[in-house]
Structure formats: structure tokens, C-alpha cells
N, CA, C and O of each residue as an XYZ file, in Angstrom:
628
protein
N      73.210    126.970    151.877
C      72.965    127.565    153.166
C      71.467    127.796    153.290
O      70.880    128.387    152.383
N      70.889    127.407    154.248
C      69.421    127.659    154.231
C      69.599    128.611    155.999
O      70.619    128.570    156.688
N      68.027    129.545    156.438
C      67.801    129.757    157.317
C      66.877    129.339    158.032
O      65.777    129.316    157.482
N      66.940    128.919    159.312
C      66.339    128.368    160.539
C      65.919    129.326    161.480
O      66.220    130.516    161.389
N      65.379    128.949    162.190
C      63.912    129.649    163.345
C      64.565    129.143    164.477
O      64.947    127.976    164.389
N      64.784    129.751    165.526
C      65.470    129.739    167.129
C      65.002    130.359    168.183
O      65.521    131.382    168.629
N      63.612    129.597    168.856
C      62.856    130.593    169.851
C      63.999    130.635    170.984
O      64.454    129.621    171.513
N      64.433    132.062    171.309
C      65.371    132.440    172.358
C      64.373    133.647    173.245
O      64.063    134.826    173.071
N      64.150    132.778    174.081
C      63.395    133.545    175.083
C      62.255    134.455    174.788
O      62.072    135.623    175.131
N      61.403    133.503    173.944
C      60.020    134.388    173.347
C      60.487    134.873    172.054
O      59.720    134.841    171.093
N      61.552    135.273    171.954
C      61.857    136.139    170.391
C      62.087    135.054    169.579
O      62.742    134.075    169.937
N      61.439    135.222    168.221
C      62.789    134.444    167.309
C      63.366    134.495    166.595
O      62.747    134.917    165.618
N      64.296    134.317    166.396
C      66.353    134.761    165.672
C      66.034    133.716    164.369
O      65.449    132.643    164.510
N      66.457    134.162    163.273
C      67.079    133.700    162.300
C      68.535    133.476    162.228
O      69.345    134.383    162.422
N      68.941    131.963    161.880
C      70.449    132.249    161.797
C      70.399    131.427    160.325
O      69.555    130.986    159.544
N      71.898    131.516    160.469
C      72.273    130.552    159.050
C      72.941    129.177    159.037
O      74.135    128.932    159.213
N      71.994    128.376    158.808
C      72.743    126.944    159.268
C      73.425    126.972    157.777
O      73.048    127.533    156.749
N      74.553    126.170    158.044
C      75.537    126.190    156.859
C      75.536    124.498    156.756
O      76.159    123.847    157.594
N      74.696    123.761    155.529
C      74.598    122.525    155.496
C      74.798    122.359    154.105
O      75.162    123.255    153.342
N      74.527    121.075    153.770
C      74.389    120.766    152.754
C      73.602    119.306    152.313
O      73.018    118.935    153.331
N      73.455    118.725    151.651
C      72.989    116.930    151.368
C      73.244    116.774    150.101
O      73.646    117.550    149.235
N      72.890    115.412    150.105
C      73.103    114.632    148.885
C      72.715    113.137    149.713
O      72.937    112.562    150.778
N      71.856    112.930    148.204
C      71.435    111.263    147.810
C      72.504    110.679    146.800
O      72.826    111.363    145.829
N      73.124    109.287    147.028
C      73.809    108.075    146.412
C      72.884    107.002    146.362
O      71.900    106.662    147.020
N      73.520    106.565    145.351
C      72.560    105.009    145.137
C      73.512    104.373    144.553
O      73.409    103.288    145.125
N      74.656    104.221    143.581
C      75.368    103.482    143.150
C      77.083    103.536    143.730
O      77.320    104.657    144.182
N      78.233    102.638    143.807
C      79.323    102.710    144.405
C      80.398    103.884    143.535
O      81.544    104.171    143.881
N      79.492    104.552    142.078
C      80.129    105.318    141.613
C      79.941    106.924    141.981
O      80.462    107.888    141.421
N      79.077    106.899    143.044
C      79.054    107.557    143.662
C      79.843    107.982    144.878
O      79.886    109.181    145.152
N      80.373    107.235    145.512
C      81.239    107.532    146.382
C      82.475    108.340    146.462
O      82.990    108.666    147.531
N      82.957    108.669    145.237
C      83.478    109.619    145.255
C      82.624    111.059    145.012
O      83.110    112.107    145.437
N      81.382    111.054    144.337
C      80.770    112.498    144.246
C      80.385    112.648    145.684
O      80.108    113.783    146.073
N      80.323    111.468    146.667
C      80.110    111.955    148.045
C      81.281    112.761    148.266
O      81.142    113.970    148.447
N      82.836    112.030    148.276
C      84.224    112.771    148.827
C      84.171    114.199    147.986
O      84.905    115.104    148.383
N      83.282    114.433    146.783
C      83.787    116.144    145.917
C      82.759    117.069    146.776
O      83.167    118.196    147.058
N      81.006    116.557    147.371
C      80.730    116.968    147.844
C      81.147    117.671    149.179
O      80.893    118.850    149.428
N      81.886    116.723    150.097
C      82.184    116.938    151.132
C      83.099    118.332    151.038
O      82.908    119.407    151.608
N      84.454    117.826    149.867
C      85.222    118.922    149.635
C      84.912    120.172    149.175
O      85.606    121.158    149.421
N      83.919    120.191    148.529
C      83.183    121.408    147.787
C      83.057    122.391    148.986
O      83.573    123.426    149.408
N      81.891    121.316    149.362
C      81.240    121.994    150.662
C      82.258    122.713    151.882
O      82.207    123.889    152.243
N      83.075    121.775    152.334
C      84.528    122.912    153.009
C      84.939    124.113    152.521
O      85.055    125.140    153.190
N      85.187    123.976    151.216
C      86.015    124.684    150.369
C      85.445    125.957    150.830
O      86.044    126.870    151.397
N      83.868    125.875    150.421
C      83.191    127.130    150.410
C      82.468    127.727    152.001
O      81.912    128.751    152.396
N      82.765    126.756    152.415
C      82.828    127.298    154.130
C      83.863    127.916    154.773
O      83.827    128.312    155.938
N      85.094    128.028    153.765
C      86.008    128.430    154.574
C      86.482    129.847    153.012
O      87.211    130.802    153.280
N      86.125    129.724    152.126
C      86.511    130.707    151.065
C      85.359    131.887    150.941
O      85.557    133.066    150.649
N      83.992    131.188    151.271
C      82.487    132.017    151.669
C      82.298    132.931    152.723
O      82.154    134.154    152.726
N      82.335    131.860    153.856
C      82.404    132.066    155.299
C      83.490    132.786    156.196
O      83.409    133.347    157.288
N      84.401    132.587    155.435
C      86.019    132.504    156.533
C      85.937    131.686    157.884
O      86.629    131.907    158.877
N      84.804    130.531    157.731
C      85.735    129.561    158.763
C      87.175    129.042    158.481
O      87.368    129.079    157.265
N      88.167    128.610    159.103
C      88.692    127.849    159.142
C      88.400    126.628    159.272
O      87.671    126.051    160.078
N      89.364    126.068    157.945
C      89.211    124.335    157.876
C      90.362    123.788    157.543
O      90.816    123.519    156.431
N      90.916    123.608    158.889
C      92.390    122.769    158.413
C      92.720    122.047    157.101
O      91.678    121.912    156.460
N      93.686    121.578    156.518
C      94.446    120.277    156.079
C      93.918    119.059    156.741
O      93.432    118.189    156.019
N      93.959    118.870    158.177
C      93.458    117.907    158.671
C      91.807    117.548    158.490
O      91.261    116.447    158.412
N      91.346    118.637    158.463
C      89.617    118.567    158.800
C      89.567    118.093    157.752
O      88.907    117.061    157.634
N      90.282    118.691    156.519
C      89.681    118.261    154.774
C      89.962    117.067    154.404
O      89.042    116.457    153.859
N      90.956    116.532    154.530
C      91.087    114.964    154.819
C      90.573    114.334    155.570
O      89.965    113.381    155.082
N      90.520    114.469    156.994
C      89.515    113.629    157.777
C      88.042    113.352    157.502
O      87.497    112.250    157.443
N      87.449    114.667    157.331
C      86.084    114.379    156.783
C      85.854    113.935    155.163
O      84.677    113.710    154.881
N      86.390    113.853    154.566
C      86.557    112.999    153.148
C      86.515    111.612    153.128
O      85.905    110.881    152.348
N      87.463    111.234    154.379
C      88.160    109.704    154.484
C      86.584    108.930    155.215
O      86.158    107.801    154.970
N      85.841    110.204    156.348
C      85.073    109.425    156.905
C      83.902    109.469    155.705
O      83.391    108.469    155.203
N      83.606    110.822    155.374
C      82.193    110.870    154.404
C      82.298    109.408    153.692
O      81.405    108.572    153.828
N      83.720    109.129    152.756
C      84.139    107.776    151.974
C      83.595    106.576    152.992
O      82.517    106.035    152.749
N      84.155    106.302    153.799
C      83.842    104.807    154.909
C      82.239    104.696    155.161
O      81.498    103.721    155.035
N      81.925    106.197    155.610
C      80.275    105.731    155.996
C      79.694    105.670    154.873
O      78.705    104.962    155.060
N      79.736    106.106    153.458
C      78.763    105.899    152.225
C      79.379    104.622    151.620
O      78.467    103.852    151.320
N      80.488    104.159    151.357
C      80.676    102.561    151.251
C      79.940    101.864    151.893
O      79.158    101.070    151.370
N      80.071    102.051    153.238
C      79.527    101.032    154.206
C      78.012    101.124    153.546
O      77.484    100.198    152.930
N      77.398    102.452    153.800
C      75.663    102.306    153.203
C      75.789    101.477    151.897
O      74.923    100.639    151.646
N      76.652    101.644    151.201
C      75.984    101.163    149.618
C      76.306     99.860    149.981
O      75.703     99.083    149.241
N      76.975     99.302    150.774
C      77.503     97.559    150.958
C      76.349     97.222    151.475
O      75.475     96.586    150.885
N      76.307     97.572    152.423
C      74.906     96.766    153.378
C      73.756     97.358    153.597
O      73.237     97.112    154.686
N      73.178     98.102    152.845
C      71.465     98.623    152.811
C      71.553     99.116    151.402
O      72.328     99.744    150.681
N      70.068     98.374    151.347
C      69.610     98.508    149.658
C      69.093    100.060    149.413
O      68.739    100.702    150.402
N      69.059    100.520    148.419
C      68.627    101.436    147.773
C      69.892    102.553    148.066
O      71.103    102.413    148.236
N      68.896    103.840    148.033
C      70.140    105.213    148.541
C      70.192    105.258    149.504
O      69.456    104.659    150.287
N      71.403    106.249    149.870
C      71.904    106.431    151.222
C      71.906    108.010    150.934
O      72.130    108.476    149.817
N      71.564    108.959    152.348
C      71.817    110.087    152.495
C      72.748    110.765    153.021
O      72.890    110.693    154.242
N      73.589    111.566    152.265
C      74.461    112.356    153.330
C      74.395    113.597    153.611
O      74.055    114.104    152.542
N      74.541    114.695    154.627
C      74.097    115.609    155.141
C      75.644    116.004    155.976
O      76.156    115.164    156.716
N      76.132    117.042    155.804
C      77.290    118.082    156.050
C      76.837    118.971    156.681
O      76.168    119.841    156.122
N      77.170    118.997    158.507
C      76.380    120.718    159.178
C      77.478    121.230    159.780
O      78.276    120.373    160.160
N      77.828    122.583    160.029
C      78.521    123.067    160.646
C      77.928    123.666    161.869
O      77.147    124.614    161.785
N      78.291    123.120    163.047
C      78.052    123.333    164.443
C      79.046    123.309    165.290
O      79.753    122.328    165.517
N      79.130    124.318    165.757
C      80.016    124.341    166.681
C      81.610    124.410    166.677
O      82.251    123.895    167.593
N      82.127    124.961    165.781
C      83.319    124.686    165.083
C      83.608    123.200    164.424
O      84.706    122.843    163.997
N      82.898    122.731    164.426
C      82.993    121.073    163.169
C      81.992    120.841    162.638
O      81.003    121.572    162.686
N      82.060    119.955    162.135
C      81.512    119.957    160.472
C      80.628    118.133    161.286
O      81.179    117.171    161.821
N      79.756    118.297    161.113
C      78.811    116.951    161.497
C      78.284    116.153    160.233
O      77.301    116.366    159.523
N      79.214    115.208    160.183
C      78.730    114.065    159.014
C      77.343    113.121    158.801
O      77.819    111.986    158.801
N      76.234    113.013    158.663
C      75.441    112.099    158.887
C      75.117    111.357    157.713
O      74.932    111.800    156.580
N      75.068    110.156    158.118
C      74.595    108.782    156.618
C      73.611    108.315    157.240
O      73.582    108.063    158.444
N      72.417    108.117    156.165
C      71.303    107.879    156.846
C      70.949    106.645    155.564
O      70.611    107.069    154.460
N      71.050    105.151    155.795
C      70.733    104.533    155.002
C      69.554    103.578    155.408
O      69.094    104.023    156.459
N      68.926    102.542    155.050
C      67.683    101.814    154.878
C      67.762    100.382    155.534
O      66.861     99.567    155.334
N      69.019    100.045    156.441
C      69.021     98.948    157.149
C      69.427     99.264    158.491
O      70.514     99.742    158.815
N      68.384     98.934    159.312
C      68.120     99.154    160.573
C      69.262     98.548    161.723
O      69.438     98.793    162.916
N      69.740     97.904    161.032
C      70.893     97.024    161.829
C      71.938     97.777    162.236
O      72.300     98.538    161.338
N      72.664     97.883    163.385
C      73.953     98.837    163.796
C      75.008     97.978    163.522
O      75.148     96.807    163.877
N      75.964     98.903    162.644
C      77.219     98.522    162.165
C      77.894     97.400    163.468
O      77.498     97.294    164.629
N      78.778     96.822    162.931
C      79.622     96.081    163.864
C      81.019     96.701    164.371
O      81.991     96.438    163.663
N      81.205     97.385    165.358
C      82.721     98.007    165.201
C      83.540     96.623    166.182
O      83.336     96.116    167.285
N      84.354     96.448    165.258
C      85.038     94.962    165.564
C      86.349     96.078    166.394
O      86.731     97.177    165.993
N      86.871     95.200    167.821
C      88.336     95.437    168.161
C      89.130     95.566    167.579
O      89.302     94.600    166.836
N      90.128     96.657    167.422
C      91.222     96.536    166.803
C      92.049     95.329    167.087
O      92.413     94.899    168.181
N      92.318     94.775    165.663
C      93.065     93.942    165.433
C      93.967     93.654    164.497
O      93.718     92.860    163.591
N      94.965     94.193    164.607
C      96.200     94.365    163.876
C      96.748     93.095    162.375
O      97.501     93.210    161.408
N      95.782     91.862    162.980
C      95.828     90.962    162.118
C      95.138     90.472    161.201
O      95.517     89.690    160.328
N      93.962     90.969    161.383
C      92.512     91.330    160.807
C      92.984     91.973    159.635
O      93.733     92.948    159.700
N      92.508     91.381    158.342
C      92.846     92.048    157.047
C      91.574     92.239    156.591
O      90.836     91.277    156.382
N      91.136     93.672    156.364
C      89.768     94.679    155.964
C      89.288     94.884    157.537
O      89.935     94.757    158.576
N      88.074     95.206    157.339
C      87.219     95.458    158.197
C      87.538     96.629    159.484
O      86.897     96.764    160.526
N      88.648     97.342    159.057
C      89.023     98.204    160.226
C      88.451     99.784    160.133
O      88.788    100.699    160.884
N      87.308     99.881    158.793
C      86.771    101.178    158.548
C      86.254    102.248    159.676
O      86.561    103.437    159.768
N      85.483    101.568    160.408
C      84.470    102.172    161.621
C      85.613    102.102    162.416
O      86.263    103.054    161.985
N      86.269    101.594    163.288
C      87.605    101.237    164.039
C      88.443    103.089    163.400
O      88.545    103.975    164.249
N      88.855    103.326    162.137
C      89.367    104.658    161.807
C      88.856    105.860    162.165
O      89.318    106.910    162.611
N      87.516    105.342    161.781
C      86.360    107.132    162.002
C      86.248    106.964    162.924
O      85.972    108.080    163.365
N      86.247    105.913    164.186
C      86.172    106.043    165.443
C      87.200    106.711    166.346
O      87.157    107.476    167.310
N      88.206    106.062    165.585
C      89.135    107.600    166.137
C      89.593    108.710    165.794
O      90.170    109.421    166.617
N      89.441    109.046    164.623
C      89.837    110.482    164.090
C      88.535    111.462    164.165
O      88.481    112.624    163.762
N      87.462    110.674    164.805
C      85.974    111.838    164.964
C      86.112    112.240    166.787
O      86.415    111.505    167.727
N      85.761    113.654    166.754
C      85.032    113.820    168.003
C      83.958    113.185    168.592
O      83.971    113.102    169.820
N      83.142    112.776    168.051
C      81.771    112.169    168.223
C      81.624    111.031    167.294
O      82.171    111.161    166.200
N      80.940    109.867    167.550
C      80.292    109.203    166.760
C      79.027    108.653    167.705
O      79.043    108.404    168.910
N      77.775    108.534    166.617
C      76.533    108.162    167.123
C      75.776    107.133    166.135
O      75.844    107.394    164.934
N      75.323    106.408    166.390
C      74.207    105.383    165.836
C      72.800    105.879    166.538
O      72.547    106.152    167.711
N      71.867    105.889    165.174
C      70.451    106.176    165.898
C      69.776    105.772    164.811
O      69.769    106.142    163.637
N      69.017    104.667    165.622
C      67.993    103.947    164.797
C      66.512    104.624    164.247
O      65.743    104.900    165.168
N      66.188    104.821    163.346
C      64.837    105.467    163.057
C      64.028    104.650    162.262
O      64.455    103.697    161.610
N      62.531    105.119    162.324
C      61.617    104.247    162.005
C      62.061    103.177    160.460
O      61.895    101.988    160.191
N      62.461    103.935    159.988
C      63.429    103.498    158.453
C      64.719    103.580    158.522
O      65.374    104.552    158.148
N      65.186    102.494    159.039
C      66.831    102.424    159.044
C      67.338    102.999    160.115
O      66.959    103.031    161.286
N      68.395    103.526    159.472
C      69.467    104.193    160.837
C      70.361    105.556    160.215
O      70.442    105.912    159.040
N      70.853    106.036    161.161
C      71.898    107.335    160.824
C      73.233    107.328    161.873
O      73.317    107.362    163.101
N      74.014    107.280    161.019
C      75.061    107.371    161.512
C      75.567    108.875    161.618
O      75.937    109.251    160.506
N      75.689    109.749    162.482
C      76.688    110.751    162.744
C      77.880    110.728    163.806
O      78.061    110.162    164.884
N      78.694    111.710    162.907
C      80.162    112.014    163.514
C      80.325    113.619    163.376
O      79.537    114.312    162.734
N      81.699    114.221    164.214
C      81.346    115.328    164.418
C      83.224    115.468    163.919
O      83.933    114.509    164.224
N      83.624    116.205    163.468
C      85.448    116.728    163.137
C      85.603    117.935    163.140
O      85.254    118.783    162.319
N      86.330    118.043    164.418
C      86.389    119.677    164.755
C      87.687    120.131    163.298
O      88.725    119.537    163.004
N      86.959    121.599    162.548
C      87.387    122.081    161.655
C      88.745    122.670    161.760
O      89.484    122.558    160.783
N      89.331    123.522    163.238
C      90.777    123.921    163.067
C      91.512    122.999    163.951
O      90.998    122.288    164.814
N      92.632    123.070    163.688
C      94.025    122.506    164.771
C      93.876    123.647    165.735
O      93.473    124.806    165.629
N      94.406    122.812    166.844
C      94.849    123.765    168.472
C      95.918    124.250    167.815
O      96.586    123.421    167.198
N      96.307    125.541    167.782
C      97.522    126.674    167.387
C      98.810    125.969    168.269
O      99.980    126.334    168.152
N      98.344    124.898    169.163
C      99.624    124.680    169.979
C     100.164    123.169    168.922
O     100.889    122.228    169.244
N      99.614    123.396    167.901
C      99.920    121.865    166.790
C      99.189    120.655    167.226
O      99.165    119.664    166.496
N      98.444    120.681    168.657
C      97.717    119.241    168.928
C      96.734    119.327    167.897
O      96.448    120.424    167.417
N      95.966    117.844    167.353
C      95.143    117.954    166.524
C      93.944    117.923    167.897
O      93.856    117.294    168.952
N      93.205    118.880    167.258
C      91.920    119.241    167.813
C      90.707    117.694    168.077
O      90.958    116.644    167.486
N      90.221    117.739    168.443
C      89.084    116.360    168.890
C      89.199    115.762    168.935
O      88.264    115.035    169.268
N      90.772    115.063    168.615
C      91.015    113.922    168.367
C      90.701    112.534    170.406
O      91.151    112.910    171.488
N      90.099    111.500    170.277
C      89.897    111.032    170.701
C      91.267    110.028    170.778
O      92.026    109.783    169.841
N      91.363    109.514    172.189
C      92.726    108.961    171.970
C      92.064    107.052    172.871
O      92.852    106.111    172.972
């Protein structure tokens, strides 16, 4: 948890952004990305008392997994990942070293692989591509509780 600076009308507020990161460089990493991710919930919701569904903890695992594969497949060196809590969800970002924007291919039911981005595209509230001077970053956003009425929360349909 680190603290941040928020000019609100001349004054400025300290709050507590609740983040985290981590650098990968090898595919045996991809799972210390998925313990990170989980860690990091764990203690946002056992620390904090946010709530973080069943759903959120799986969803953001499955995506943290897809977007740090994808970095270690197609851009050389490390890839960064970065965990923020805003807004009631948890904002995923991969920030790797090839400037090129992923391909999200049509669903196609007959298509064997390639349906990764196609998944996080729909189980995220948000997804964004943004190119920067070095590469690119991918963020997504997974709202942390279920609607009490059992709908899953952000889900994009």
C-alpha cells in the first residue's frame, strides 16, 4: 500500500492507493504472477475488509494468467504487472516491450487456441490498449463483489 497526493480544491488529501507490482521475465513465472494476484486480494479483503468475491478471485487470476503469457510469448524481455484497487475493482495492467496491439480474433467456435483475449474480453468491465513510448499496456478493470441480487457484477455481455 503506498500513499498518494490529491489536490481537491487547493487542499491536499492523502489517501491510500491499495496496489501492488511485479516484474516476470521467464514462463515460470506465470504462475508467481496468478500467487501475486491472489496474495494481493487475499489481503485486500482480510486487511482492508473489501469484499472480493469467489468470482473476482478467479476472474482476475485467469486474466492476470492470459495477459502475462501473452507478454512472455510475444515481447522480449520482462513484462510488468500492476494490481490497483479503484473503484470497487481491482485494475489489471501488463505493460510489456512490443509496441504492437494484440489481435483479438472473432469468436470462433472452431478455432482451436487463440481465444485468450476473446475470454478477458468478456469477463472484464473494461479493457484498454495504450501504446507508450516503449511498448504497450494492457489494462482491464473486474468489479470485486457480486450484485446481492446473484447477477455477476461488470460483466459485459
Amino acid at each position: 500500500m503506498e500513499q498518494t497526493a490529491e489536490n481537491k480544491g487547493g487542499s491536499l488529501v492523502l489517501r491510500d492507493a491499495l496496489s501492488v507490482s511485479g516484474a516476470f521475465e521467464g514462463s515460470e513465472d506465470i504462475a508467481g504472477a496468478r500467487d501475486l494476484a491472489r496474495t494481493f486480494l487475499t489481503d485486500v479483503q482480510a486487511l482492508h475488509g473489501l469484499p472480493v468475491s469467489g468470482r473476482a478471485m478467479g476472474t482476475v487470476q485467469l486474466v492476470v494468467s492470459e495477459l502475462v503469457t501473452n507478454a512472455r510469448k510475444y515481447a522480449p524481455g520482462t513484462c510488468l504487472l500492476t494490481l490497483e484497487i479503484s473503484g470497487g475493482a481491482v485494475e489489471v495492467t501488463v505493460w510489456d516491450s512490443n509496441p504492437t496491439p494484440p489481435a483479438v480474433l472473432a469468436p470462433d467456435p472452431t478455432r482451436i487456441g487463440q481465444h485468450g483475449l476473446e475470454i478477458v474480453m468478456a469477463v472484464c468491465q473494461s479493457f484498454a490498449v495504450h501504446r507508450e513510448p516503449m511498448g504497450k499496456r494492457i489494462t482491464t478493470a473486474i468489479v470485486l463483489a457480486d450484485d446481492p441480487g446473484g447477477d455477476v457484477a461488470g460483466r459485459r455481455l
